[in-house]
Every structure is written in C-alpha cells, then in structure tokens.
N, C-alpha and C positions, 0 to 999 in steps of 0.2 A: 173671667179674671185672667190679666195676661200671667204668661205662664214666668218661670224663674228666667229663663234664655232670653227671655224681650227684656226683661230689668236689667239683668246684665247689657246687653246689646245695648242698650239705651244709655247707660252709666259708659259705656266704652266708646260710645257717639258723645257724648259730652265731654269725656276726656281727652279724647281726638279734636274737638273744637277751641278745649281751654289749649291745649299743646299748641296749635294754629294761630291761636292769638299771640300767646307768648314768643316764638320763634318767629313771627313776622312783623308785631309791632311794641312785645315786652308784657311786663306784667300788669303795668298800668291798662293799658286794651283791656282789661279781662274784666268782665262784668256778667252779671247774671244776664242783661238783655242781649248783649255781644256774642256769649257763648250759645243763646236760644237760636241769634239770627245764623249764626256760624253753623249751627249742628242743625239747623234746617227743624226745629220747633219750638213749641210757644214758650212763654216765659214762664208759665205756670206748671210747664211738665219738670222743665230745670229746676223748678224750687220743689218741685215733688220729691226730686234724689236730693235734691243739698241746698242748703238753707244760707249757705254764706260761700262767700267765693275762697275764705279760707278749707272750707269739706272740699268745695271743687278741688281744690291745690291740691291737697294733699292726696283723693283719689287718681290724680294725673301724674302725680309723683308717685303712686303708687305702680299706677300701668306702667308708667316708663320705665321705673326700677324692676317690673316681673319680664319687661322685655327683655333689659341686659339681661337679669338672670338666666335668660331660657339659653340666648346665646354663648352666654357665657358656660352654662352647662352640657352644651352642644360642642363649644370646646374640649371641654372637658374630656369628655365624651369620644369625640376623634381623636384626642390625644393617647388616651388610653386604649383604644384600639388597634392605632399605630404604633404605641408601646414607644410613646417618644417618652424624652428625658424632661420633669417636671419641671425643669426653667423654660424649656422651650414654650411648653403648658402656659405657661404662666405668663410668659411675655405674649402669647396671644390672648389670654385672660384678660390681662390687662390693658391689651389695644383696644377690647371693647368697651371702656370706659372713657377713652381720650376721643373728641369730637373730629375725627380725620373726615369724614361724609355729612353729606347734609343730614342724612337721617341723624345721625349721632349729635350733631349740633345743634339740634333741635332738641333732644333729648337732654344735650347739656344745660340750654339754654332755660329747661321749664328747672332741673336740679336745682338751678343758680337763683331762681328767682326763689325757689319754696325755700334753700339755704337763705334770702334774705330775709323773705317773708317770717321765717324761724326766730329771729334775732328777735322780733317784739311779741313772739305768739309760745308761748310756752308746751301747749300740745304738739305744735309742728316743731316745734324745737326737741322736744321730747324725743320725736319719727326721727328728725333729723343725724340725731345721734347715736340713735339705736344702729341707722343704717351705717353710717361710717361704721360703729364697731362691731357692727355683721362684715360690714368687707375686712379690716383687719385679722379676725378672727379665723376670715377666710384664707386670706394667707400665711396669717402663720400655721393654721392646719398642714398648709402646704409644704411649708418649712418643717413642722415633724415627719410628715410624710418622708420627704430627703433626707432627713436623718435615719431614718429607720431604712431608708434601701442605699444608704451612702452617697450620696449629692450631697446633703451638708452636713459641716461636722458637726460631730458626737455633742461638744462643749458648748456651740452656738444657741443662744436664750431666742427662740422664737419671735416674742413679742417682740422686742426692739427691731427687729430685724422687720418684722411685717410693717410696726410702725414707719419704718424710715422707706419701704418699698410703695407703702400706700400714700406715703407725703410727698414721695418721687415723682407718680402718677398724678396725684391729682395737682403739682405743681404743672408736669406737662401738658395737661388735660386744659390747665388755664391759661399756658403760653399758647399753646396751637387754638384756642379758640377768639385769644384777641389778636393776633394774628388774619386770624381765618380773610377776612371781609379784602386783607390786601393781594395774599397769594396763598390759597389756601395748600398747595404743596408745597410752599417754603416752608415751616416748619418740620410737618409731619413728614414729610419722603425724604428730607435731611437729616431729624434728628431722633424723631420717635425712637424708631427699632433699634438703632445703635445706644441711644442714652439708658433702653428698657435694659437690653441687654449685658451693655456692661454694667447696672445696677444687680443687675439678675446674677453676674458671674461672681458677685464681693459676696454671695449668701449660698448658691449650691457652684461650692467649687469644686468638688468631688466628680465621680461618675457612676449610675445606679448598680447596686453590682450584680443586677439582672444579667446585664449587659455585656459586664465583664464573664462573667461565669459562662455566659452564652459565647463568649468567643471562646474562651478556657477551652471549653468542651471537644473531646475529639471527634471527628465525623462518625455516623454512623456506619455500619458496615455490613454489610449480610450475609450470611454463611454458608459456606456450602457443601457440599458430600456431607 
C-alpha cells in the first residue's frame, strides 16, 4: 500500500500540472486528461485524488496559498529578528502577494481563475472568502500589534484600516499583473514599494517604543576599583 508521502507527492504533482496549465494557457486548458498528460500520469490515477476539475482548483489554490503563507511567515520571521518596525514587516508581507516575478504570476494567475471559478461554485466561493478574511484578519492583527508598542494610534479601529490596506494590495496586485505581459518592471519597480509604503505610513504613524526606549537608554558602563 503506497505510503501517506507518495499521496501527498502525487496530489502536489497534480497541482503543479493544474498551476501549468493555468499560467500558460488559462483555466479553460485545465481538464482531467490535460492535467494526467501534464504531471506525467494516467487519467485514471488523477480521478483517483479528485473527481472534478473543480477538487483539482481548489487543491492548487490551496498549495499556492500554503506557499505564500510560508514566505510570508519567513518574513515575518526576519523581521522580527531584525527587530525591524512592523510597517516595514508589513510592506514586505504584502509584496508577496503582488505578481512582481513569474513565480508570483503564476500563482496569481491560478488565484484569479478559482476567484472566478467561485462566482458560480458555492463551496469555492465559500474557500474563497474564508481566504480574503484570514488575510484581513491578518492585518489587522498587525494593526493591534502597533498599537500596543506605539506605531499606531491608541484610537485607530483595526478593521477598516486592514480593510482599506488589503484593497490597496489587491488593487496593486491587479494593475502589475495586467500590465505585466507589456513591461513587466514598469509597474512594479515604479510604483509597488512607494504606493505600499505610503499606504503603510497613513496607519503606523508612530515609532515602536522599543525603539525609542532603546535609544533613551544610557550606555552601559563598567566599574572599577
């Protein structure tokens, strides 16, 4: 009996082939025989993991989404290391969500299609939403966070403020990618990091007072006799 690692392995070969299809000729391309010939097996092993090309979608939206995630928390992660200030966080956070590289665009491009696929499919439309308000949620986490070390003010209401950061994003997200095909750094190396940024400085306008307290502090000194 194959073991658990070759089911996975096999499900993560198929959603490598539905991702391929999508980002090279769209969602139309994607079929159960297309994705068999793509990931290099029969058509009967592909109906063995998913039974409709909707289970496929949604499993491929799922990889893609645990991809951002990882990097996304990989960010996190060095940010917090470095002890940088959670706008700066944040504006890398959110560059991994906008299609600047082909990898990203491809990743965009399978998003976009399971967002339309959602419109007539009530289970994907379901994933759909959950996922927008897991990213939301994630920023405004981020938004209390700065309140609590002084990046943002005391009185500032989280959600709207996450809302209008994540509609900022995913508006940039869809200029640089229909863009992309003419110059794919006219957009993004013009306007990304500056447009993230100053959206980033209207919500932590403050400074963490880690920071401050750390400069406050007098030098240490050592004693002697």
């Amino acid at each position: 009996m194959p073991r658990t690692a070759d089911h996975e392995q096999r499900r993560r070969q198929i959603a490598d082939a539905v991702r391929q299809l999508i980002a090279e000729h769209g969602l139309d391309a994607v079929t159960v025989a297309r994705t068999a010939a793509t990931a290099g097996m029969s058509v009967g092993l592909v109906q063995h993991y998913f039974r409709s090309k909707d289970e496929m979608l949604l499993h491929t939206f799922r990889e893609v989404s645990t991809g951002i995630r990882a990097r996304v928390e990989e960010r996190i992660r060095d940010g917090a290391e470095r002890r940088l200030p959670i706008a700066r966080v944040m504006a890398a956070v959110m560059t991994e969500y906008i299609p600047l590289d082909k990898a990203r665009r491809a990743e965009y491009r399978v998003a976009r299609a399971f967002a339309g696929r959602a419109l007539d499919a009530p289970a994907l439309a379901e994933v759909d939403t959950e996922t927008a308000r897991g990213l939301r949620e994630e920023i405004a986490r981020a938004v209390r966070n700065g309140k609590e070390c002084g990046e943002v003010d005391e009185g500032l209401d989280p959600l709207p403020a996450a809302v209008r950061l994540a509609a900022v994003m995913e508006g940039l997200a869809l200029q640089v990618y229909r863009e992309a095909d003419g110059d794919p750094e006219a957009i993004g190396a013009r306007f990304v990091a500056p447009l993230l940024d100053a959206e980033l400085a209207t919500v932590f306008t403050g400074e963490c007072r880690q920071y401050t307290q750390q400069a406050d502090s007098p030098p240490k000194t050592s004693r002697t006799g």
